[in-house]
C-alpha positions as CSV (number, residue, x, y, z in Angstrom):
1,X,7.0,-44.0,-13.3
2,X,4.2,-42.2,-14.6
3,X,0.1,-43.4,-14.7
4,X,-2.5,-42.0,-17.0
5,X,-6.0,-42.9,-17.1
6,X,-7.4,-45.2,-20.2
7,X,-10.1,-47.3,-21.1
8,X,-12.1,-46.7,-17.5
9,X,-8.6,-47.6,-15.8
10,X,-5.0,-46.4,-14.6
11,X,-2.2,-47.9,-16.4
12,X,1.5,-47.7,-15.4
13,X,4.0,-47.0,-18.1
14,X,7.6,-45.8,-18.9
15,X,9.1,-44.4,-21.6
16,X,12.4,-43.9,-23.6
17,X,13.6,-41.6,-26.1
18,X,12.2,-38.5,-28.3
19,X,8.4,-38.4,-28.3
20,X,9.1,-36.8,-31.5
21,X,10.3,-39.9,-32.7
22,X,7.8,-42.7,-34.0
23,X,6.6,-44.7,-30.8
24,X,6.9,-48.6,-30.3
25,X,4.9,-50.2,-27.9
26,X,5.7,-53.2,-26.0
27,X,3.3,-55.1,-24.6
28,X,4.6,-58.0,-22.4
29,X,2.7,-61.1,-21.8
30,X,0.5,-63.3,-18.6
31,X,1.1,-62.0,-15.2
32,X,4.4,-60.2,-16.6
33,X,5.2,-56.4,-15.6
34,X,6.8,-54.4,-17.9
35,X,10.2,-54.4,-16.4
36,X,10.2,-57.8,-17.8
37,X,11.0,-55.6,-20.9
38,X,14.9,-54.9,-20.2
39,X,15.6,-51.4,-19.7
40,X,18.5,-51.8,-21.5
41,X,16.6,-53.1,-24.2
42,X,14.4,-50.2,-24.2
43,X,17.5,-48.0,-24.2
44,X,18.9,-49.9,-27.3
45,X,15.3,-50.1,-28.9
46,X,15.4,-45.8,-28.8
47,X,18.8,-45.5,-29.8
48,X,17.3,-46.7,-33.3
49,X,15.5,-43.6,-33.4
50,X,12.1,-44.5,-32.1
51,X,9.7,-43.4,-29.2
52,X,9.5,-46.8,-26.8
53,X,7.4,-47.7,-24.2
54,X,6.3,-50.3,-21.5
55,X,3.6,-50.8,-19.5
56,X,1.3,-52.9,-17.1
57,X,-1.3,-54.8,-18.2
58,X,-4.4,-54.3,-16.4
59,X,-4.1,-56.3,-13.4
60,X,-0.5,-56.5,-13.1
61,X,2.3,-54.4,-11.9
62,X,1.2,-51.1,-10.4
63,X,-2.3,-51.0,-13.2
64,X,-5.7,-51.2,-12.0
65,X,-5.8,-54.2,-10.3
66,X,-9.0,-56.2,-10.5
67,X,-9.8,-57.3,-6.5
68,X,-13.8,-57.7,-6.7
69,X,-13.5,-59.9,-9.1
70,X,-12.6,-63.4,-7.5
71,X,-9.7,-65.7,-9.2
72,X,-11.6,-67.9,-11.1
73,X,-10.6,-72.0,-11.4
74,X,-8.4,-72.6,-14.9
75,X,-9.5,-75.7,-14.8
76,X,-13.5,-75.4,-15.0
77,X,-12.8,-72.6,-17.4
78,X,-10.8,-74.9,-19.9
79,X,-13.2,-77.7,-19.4
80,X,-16.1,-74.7,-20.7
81,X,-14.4,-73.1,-23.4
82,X,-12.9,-77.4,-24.4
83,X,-16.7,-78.1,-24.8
84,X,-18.0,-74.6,-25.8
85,X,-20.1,-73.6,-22.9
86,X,-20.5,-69.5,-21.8
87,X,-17.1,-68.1,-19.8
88,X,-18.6,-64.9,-17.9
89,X,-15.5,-63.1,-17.2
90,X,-14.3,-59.9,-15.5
91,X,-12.6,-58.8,-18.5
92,X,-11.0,-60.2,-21.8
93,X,-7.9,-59.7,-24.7
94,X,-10.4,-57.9,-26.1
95,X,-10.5,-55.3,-23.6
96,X,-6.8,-55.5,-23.2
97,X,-6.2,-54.5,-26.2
98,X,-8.5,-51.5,-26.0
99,X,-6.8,-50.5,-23.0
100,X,-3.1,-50.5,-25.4
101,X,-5.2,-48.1,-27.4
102,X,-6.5,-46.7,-24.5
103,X,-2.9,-45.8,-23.6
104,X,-1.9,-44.2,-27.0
105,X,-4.5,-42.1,-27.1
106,X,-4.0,-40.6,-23.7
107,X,-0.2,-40.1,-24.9
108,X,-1.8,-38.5,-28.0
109,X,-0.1,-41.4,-30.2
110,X,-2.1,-41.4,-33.3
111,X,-0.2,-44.9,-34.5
112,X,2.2,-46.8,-33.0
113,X,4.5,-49.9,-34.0
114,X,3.5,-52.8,-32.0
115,X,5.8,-55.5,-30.4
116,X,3.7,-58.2,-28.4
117,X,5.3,-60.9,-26.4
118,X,3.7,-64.4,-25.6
119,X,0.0,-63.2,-24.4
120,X,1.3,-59.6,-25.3
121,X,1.5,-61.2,-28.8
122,X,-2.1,-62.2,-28.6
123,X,-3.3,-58.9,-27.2
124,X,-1.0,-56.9,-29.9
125,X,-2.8,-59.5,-32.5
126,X,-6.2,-58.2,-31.7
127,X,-5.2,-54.5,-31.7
128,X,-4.1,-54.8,-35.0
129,X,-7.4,-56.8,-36.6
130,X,-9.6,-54.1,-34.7
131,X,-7.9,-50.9,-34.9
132,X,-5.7,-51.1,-38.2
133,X,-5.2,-47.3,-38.2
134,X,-3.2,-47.4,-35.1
135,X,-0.9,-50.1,-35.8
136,X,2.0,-48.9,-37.8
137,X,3.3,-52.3,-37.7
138,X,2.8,-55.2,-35.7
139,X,5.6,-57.8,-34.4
140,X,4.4,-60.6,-32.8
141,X,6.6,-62.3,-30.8
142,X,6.7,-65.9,-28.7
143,X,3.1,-66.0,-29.4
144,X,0.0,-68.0,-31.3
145,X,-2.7,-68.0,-33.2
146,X,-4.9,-70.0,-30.0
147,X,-5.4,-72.7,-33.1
148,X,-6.8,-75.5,-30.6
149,X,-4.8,-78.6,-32.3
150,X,-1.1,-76.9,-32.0
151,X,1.1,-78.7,-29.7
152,X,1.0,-77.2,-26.0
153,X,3.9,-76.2,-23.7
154,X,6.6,-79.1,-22.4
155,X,4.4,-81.3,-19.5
156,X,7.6,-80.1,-17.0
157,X,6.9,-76.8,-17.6
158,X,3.2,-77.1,-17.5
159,X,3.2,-79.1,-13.8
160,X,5.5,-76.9,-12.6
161,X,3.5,-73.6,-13.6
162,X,0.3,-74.7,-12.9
163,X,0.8,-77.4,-10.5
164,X,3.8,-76.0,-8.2
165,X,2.6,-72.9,-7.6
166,X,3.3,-71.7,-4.2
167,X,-0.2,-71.3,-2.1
168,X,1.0,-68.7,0.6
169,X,2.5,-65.8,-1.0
170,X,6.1,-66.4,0.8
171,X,8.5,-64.4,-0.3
172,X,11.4,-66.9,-0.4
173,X,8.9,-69.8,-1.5
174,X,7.9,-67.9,-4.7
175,X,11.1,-66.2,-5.3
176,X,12.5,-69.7,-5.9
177,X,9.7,-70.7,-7.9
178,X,10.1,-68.2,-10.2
179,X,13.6,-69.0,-10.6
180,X,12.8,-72.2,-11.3
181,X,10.4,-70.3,-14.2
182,X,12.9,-68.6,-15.7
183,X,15.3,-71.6,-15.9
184,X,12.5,-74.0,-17.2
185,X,11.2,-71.6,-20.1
186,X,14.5,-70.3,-20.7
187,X,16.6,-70.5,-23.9
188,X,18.9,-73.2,-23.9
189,X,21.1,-71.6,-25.7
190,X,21.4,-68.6,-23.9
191,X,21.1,-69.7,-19.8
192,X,20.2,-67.5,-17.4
193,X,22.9,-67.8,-14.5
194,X,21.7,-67.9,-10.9
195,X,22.4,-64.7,-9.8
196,X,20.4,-62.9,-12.6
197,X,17.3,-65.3,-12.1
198,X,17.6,-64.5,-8.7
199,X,17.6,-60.8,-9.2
200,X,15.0,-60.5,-11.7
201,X,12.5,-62.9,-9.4
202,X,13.3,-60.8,-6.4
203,X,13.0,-57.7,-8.5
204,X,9.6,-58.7,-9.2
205,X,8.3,-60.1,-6.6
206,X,8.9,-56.9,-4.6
207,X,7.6,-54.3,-6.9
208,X,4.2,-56.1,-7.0
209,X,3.5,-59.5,-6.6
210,X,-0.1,-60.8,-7.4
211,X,-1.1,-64.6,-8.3
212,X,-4.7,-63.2,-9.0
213,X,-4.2,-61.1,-12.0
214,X,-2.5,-64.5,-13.2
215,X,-5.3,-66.3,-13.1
216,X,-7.7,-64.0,-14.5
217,X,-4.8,-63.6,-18.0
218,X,-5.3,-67.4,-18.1
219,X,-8.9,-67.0,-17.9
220,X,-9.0,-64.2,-21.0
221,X,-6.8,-66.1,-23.0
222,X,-9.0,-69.5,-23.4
223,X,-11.8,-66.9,-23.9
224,X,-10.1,-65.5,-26.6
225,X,-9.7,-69.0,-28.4
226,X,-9.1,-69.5,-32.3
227,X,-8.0,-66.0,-33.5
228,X,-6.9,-67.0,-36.8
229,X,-10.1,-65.2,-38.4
230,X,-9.1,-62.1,-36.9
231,X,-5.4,-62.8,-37.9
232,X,-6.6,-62.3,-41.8
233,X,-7.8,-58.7,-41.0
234,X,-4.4,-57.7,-40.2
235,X,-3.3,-55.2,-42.7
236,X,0.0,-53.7,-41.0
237,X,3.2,-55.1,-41.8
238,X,4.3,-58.2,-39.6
239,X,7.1,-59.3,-38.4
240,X,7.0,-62.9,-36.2
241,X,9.7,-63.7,-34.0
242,X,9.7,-67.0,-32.5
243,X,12.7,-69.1,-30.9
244,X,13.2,-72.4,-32.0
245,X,13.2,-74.1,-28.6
246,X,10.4,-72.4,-26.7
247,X,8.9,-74.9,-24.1
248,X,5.8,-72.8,-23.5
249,X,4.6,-71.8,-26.8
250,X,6.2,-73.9,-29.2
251,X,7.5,-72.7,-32.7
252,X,4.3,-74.3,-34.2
253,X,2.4,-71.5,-32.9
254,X,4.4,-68.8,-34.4
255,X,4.5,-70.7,-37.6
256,X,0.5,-70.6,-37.2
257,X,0.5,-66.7,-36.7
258,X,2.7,-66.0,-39.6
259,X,0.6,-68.5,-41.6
260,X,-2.4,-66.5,-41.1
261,X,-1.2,-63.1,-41.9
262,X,-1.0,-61.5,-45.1
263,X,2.9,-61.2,-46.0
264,X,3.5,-62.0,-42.5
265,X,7.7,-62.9,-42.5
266,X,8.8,-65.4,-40.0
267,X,12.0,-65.4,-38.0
268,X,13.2,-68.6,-36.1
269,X,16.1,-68.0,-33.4
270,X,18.2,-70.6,-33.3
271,X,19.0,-72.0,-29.0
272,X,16.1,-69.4,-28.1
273,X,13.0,-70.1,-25.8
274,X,10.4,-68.2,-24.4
275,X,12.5,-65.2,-22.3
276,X,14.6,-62.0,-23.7
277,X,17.9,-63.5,-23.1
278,X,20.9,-60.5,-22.7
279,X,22.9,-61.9,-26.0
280,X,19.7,-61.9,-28.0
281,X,18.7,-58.1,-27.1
282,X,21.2,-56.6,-30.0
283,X,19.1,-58.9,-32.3
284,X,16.2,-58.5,-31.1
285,X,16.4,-54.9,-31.2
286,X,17.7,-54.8,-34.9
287,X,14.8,-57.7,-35.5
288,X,12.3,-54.9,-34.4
289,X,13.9,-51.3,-35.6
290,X,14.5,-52.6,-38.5
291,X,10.8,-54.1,-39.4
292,X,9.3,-50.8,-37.7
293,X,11.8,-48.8,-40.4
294,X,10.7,-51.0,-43.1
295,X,6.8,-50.3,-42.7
296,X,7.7,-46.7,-42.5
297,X,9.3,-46.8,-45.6
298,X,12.9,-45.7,-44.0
C-alpha cells in the first residue's frame, strides 16, 4: 500500500476505483486500521461510481506512530476533562482531522464525500465544521455528538475494553481478546461466527499491533468534548447512520448528531451494533452511494 506525506506526518492509505471519479473517504475509528474497512466493501462502494479510500489514523496501522509521547492514564485524563482542568496532549481530533485534509490535498482531492465511523465519525464531524469546502458530504456513522449526559457504552463492554485488556502484548492473549471485542460490540442481529473473528483479530494483530496509539485516541476524544457547537457549522449534506443495538455508542448519540445538524437525515438499522457486519455491507453501501449521489445532485 502506498504512504504520502501530510500534515507533518506519513499516512498509509489504499484506494479503489477511477480517480476520475468523485472520491469518498473513509475514516475508521479508535485504534482501528483501515482494513477494518472491508475490501469488499470498498470494492462494492466503487462499483457505485466513486473514487474510495482508507487509511491509518495517525498512530495506528502502518501511519506515523507517536513513540516519544508516553501513553497517558484514561483515567486522570477523564477525571480532568469531568471537572474541566487543562489536558496537555500529544495531539488531538482536531489535528486528525487536518491530517484527513492533509491526505486529500496530497492526492490533489479538492473535495471529498466523507464517511466517519465511531471516532472516525467525530473526526469526519470536525472536518466538516472547519473545512466546509472540502466536504462534499459528510456521513457520520456509529458516532456522537460527545454531549456529556448521553447514555455511555454497556458496563460488559466497558470492563471488558478497558478493564481486560491484556498487559503483555501476547499474541494468543490479545488475539482472543479482540475476539471477545468483536463478539461484545457486535450486531446481534448479524453475529460474527468464530472463524471470521478469529481471522480478522489475527489479521490485525499481525499487520500492526499497538495498545499505545489506543490510549492516546482515548485521550483526544475526551479532549474533544461537547462538539455540538461545531455540529451547527456543518453545511454539507448529512447522512447518519446508527444501528439500533450498538453497545458502545448507543443510538442516543447518533440521534444527538443528527439533532444538531442542519437537515441532517437519520437512519436506524434494525439488529445492528457497532461493527460492519457482511449482510449489512449491500446496505451500507447503497446508504452511502446514494447520499454521496444525492449531494452531487445525481
Amino acid at each position: 500500500m502506498p504512504q504520502v506525506s501530510a500534515n507533518g506526518i506519513s499516512i498509509e492509505y489504499e484506494s479503489f476505483g477511477s480517480t476520475s471519479s468523485p472520491a469518498i473517504l473513509l475514516v475508521m475509528g479508535l485504534g482501528m486500521q483501515l482494513t477494518v474497512w472491508p475490501e469488499p466493501f470498498c470494492r462494492e462502494l466503487s462499483s457505485k461510481g466513486y473514487h474510495v479510500i482508507r487509511y491509518d489514523n495517525r498512530d495506528t496501522g502502518l501511519s506515523t506512530k507517536f513513540d516519544e509521547a508516553k501513553a497517558p492514564s484514561i483515567p486522570w485524563l477523564a477525571f480532568k476533562g469531568l471537572v474541566g482542568l487543562p489536558i496537555h496532549l500529544p495531539y488531538t481530533l482536531r489535528d486528525m482531522a487536518d491530517d484527513a485534509i492533509g491526505l486529500l490535498d496530497a492526492l490533489d482531492i479538492d473535495a471529498a464525500h466523507l464517511v466517519g465511523a465511531s471516532m472516525g465519525g467525530m473526526i469526519a464531524q470536525n472536518v466538516s465544521a472547519s473545512y466546509s469546502q472540502r466536504v462534499r458530504s459528510l456521513t457520520s456513522l456509529m458516532s456522537t455528538t460527545g454531549k456529556r449526559s448521553l447514555p455511555g457504552p454497556d458496563r460488559q463492554v466497558s470492563r471488558h475494553l478497558f478493564l481486560a485488556r491484556p498487559k503483555n502484548g501476547n499474541r494468543d492473549a490479545v488475539i482472543a481478546h479482540s475476539m471477545r471485542t468483536i463478539e461484545l460490540i457486535g450486531s446481534p442481529g448479524y453475529p460474527v461466527d468464530e472463524e471470521s473473528r478469529r481471522e480478522l483479530a489475527s489479521m490485525s494483530f499481525d499487520r500492526c499491533y499497538y495498545p499505545a496509539g489506543v490510549s492516546r485516541h482515548i485521550a483526544a476524544i475526551i479532549h474533544d468534548g461537547d462538539r455540538r457547537e461545531r455540529l451547527g457549522k456543518i453545511s454539507s449534506p448529512t447522512l447518519v447512520i446508527h444501528g439500533r443495538e450498538d453497545p458502545l455508542i448507543p443510538l442516543a448519540g447518533g440521534i444527538d448528531t443528527a439533532k444538531h445538524i442542519a437537515g441532517a437525515r437519520l437512519e436506524i438499522i434494525e439488529g445492528m451494533g457497532h461493527n460492519l457486519p457482511e449482510a449489512l455491507w449491500p446496505v451500507l453501501a447503497e446508504m452511502i452511494a446514494g447520499h454521496a449521489g444525492q449531494a452531487d445532485g445525481d
